[in-house]
Every structure is written in structure tokens, then in C-alpha cells.
N, C-alpha and C positions, 0 to 999 in steps of 0.2 A: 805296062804302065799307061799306054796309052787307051788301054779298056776302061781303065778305074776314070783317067780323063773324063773319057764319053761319057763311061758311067753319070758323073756327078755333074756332068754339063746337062743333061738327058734331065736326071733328079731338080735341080734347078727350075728347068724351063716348065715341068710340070708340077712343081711348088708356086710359080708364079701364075699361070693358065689357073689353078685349082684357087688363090687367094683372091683373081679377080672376077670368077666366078661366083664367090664367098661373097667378094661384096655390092655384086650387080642386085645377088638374092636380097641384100637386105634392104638394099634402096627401092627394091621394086615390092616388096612386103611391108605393110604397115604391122607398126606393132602395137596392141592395145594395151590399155595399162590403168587404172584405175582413174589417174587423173587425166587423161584423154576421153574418156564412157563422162565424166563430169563437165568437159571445158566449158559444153554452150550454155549448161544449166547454171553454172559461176558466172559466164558472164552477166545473164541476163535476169540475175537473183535481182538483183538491185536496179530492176528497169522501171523508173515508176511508172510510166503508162502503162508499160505491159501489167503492172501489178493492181492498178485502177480498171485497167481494160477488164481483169479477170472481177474486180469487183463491183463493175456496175452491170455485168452480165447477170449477178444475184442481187440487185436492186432495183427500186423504186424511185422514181421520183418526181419533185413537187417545184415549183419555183414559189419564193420567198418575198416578203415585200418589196424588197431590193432588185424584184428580178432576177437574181441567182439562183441554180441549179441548186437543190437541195438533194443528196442521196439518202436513201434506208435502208437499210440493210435486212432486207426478207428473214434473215434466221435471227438477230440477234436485235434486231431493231434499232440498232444506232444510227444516229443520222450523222454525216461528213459530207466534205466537195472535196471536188475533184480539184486537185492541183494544176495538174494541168491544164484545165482549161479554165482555172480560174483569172487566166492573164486575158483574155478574150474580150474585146470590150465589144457589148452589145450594141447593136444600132438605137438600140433608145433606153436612155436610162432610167426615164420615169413611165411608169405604168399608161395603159390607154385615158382611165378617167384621171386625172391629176388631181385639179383644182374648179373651184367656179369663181371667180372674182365678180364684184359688185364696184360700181363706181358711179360718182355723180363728177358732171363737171358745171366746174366755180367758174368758168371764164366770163359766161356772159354776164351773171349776177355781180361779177366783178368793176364787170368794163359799166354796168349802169351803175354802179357806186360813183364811176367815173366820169359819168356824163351821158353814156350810152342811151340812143333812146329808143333802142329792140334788143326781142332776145330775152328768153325769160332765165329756164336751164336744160337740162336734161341729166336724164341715169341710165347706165348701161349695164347689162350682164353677161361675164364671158368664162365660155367653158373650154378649162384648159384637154387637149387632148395632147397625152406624154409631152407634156411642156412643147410643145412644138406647132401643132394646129391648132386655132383659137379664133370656133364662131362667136359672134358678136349680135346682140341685138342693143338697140338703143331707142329709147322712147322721151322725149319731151316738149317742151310748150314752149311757144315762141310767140310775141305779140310787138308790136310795134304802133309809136302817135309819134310822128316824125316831121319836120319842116328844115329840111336840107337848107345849108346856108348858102345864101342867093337867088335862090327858088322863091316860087310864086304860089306855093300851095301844098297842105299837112297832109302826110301820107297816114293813112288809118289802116291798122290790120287788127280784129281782136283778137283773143285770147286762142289759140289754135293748136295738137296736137300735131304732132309730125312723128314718123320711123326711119330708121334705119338699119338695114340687114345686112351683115357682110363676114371679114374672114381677115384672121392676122395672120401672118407665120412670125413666127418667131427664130432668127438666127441663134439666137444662144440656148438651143432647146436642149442641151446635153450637161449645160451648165449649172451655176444657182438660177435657183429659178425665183429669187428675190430682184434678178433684176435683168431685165428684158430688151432687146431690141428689135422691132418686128417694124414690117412692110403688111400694108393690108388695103382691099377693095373696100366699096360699100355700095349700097343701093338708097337712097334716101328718097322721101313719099312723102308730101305734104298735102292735104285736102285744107283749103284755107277762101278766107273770102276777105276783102279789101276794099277800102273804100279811098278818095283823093275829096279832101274838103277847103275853101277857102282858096279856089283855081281864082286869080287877080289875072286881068289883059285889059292891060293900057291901049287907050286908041289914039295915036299923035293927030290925026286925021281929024277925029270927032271930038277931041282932045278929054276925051270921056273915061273913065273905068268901071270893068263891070266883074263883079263876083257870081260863079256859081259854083257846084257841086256835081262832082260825079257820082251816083250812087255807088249802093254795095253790087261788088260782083264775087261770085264761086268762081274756083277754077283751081286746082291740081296741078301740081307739079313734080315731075321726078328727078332729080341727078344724080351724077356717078362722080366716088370720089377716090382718088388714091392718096394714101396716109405713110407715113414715114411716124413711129410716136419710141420713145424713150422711158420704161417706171424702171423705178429703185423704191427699194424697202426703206422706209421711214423709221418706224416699232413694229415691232412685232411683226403681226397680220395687215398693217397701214402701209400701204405705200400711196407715192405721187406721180405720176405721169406727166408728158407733155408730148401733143399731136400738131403735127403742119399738114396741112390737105391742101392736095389741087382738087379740084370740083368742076364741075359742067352738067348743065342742062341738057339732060336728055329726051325732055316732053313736056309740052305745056297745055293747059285746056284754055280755049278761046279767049279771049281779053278782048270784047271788043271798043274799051274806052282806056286799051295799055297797056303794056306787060307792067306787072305790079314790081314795084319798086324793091320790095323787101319780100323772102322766101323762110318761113319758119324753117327752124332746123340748117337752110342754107346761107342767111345772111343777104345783105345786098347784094343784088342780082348783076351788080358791074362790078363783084370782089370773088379772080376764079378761086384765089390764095385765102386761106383762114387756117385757125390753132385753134387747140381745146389745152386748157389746164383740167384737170381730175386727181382727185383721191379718192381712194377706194380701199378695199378690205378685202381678202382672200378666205374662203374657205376649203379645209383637203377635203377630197372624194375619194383619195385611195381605197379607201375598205369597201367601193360598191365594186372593184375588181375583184373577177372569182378566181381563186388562187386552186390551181389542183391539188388535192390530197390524195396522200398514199393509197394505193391499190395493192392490199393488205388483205390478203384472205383469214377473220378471224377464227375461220371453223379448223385449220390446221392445232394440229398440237404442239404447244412449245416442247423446244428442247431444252431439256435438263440438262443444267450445269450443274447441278451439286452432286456429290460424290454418291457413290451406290453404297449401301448396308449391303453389304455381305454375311453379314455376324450370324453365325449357327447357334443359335438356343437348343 
């Protein structure tokens, strides 16, 4: 009785020995199985990068007036974008050439409605680059017949052209670009000649007065101006602006009967603060930007999508 015991004490211990042997094998063996050979290809069926990645490796592509990424598709020629990278916002949303805006400003023609007695007008041309950079050139005539009240003598300036060359930036360069708010330099250049007539000096002394004239004098002048200015769109292609400038004198040509009173293009030479009112017109330049096109081999031969004739005659 006691053999059969041992016996099946014996059978036991080596049914259990042989079952955890059984299952070290299976946790240490992987088992393959149809849906395991599939898992990563299911996961990443539906990756659309991955799936874009794989399709602009077989494309082309071009950017769009927008600036957008345009794809083509090498076999089949269809053009799409990329999703993904369609949330991307570009550093500049309007193209290099933009715009050229044209303007004249009304202020001084204004202020002489007003009583003003210099200052004729001027017009300026300015090329937008991607709404953001914006050289400036400005051209116009300034003249002055002037007798300051309290003074003793008519300041005379004729009829005289003046420039100015300079640079806006524009903060809302991302934005509408109907309506602007820019910070800008300039350089301004007057070549002008001036004359002071009707000079009156009283003498208590000799109890006398005497009149004379200072002739015409030439002489040049340059200064520098920083602008702060504001336009919104009106209609359409019209818009209005308005400019505040500090200015200073940066070179004068000899004066030897006086620095001249009045500076075409600058105004009175004891006002560092002035404004400009302006209307102006816009025109787009977009289409002088060369946009890339497809690089498309047309000597390949298309592939046929229509079904093949088999048919034995």
C-alpha cells in the first residue's frame, strides 16, 4: 500500500514539473497568427501623413497665387494639398510684388483755402512689397509770398520742386491690406532760392525809417523725417490716409543774408512737427510674380486607364 502511495505522490510531482515547463515554453515562444503578420500595417493604414508622405514622393509641385503648396500627381496629373500641412501659416501671406499705390496729398492745397500762404502739393508712389516693406518716393512744389504777423518784412520763395525718398513698414502686413498702419524714415531735398523784400528799421535816434531788400539767394537744403501715418479703404481701390512727422534739418547751403524762413517740401523752418492728409489709388502687381510650374516630363507615356480588348476575332 505504501508503493502505490509513493507511486502516485512520484506521478504527481512530475505532472506538475512537466505542466510548468508546458507553460514557461509558451510565454517564452511567440506565436504568429494571421492578425499579428497585419497589426502595424492596420495600424498605420489610416496615417494620413504617412499616406501624403508616400504621395508627394510621386509629385510635383508649384505654389499658387495664395502662396500655397499646390501638388501633381506625376502618373495621373491630378492636382491636391497636403492636409497636413495645410494648417501652417506662412511668414508672409501676400506675395513679394503686391501692390503700387499712387497718392497726392490735399493738405497744403487745403490749409491755402484757408488762409495758408505756402506750400503748393505734392504726389507720391509707393511699392508694396508682400504688404509689409513699402519704398516711397515723393515729388512736389512748394512756393511761398509770406509777411508773418508782427514782422517787418515779406518772405519770397518762387515756385520750387523738392524730393523725398524713404521706407514704411507696415505692422498689419499679414492682415487686410485695405488698411495700414506703418512707421516710416525719409530723406527730403529741396534745391530752392528765396528772396526777404520790404525789410522796415525804425531809428528812435534819427527818428527816421528806412526800407530795403535782400536779394535772391540759392541754397539747398536736406532733412530727415520719422512718420507715424494711418490709410483705410474708402471704395474700392480709393483710400485716405493721414501722416504726423517729426523732421530736422540735416544740411544747409550758406545763407549769407539768413537761414530762409520757409523750406519747400518742409514747411517753416521753426515747425519740427507737421501732417499730410492724402488720397490715393492702389493698383495689384501680383501677376509680375513668377509662380513655378510643374516639372512634368511630356516625352513619358501616359498610362492607360481604359480596360484592354482581349477579344479573339
Amino acid at each position: 500500500m505504501k508503493r502505490v502511495h509513493i507511486i502516485l505522490i512520484l506521478l504527481a510531482v512530475a505532472a506538475g514539473i512537466f505542466a510548468a515547463d508546458a507553460q514557461t515554453r509558451r510565454r517564452m515562444t511567440p506565436v504568429d497568427t494571421p492578425a499579428t503578420t497585419t497589426q502595424a500595417v492596420n495600424e498605420t493604414a489610416n496615417d494620413t501623413a504617412r499616406i501624403n508622405a508616400r504621395r508627394r514622393a510621386n509629385s510635383v509641385s508649384y505654389l499658387n497665387d495664395n502662396g500655397q503648396t499646390v501638388y501633381v500627381d506625376t502618373i495621373t496629373g491630378m492636382e491636391w494639398m497636403d492636409s497636413t500641412l495645410i494648417n501652417r501659416v506662412p511668414k508672409m501671406e501676400f506675395p513679394l510684388f503686391h501692390a503700387v499705390t499712387v497718392g497726392v496729398n490735399v493738405w497744403d492745397p487745403l490749409m491755402r483755402a484757408f488762409g495758408q500762404h505756402y506750400g503748393i502739393a505734392d504726389a507720391w508712389a509707393e511699392l508694396s512689397l508682400h504688404n509689409r516693406y513699402k519704398p516711397i518716393v515723393e515729388v512736389g512744389l512748394g512756393k511761398a509770398d509770406y509777411t508773418p504777423s508782427g514782422s517787418n518784412f515779406t518772405y519770397r520763395s518762387p515756385m520750387s520742386v523738392y524730393f523725398r525718398l524713404g521706407i514704411n513698414y507696415n505692422f498689419l502686413y499679414n492682415s487686410n491690406p485695405d488698411y495700414s498702419f506703418v512707421a516710416g524714415v525719409r530723406y527730403g531735398l529741396a534745391p530752392f532760392t528765396y528772396s526777404i523784400d520790404n525789410v522796415t528799421v525804425d531809428s528812435p535816434y534819427w527818428d527816421e525809417t528806412s526800407t530795403f531788400n535782400i536779394p535772391s539767394t540759392k541754397t539747398t537744403v536736406g532733412w530727415f523725417e520719422f512718420c507715424l501715418g494711418l490709410r483705410v479703404k474708402i471704395w474700392g481701390p480709393v483710400s485716405a490716409g493721414w501722416t504726423v512727422k517729426y523732421q530736422s534739418i540735416l544740411h544747409s547751403g550758406k545763407a549769407p543774408y539768413g537761414k530762409p524762413y520757409y523750406i519747400p517740401g518742409y514747411g517753416s523752418r521753426n515747425a519740427p512737427v507737421s501732417g499730410s492728409f492724402s488720397v490715393s489709388y492702389t493698383f495689384g502687381i501680383e501677376r509680375l510674380n513668377k509662380h513655378r510650374t510643374p516639372d512634368v516630363d511630356m516625352t513619358e507615356t501616359p498610362v492607360s486607364t481604359e480596360p484592354e480588348n482581349n477579344t479573339i476575332e
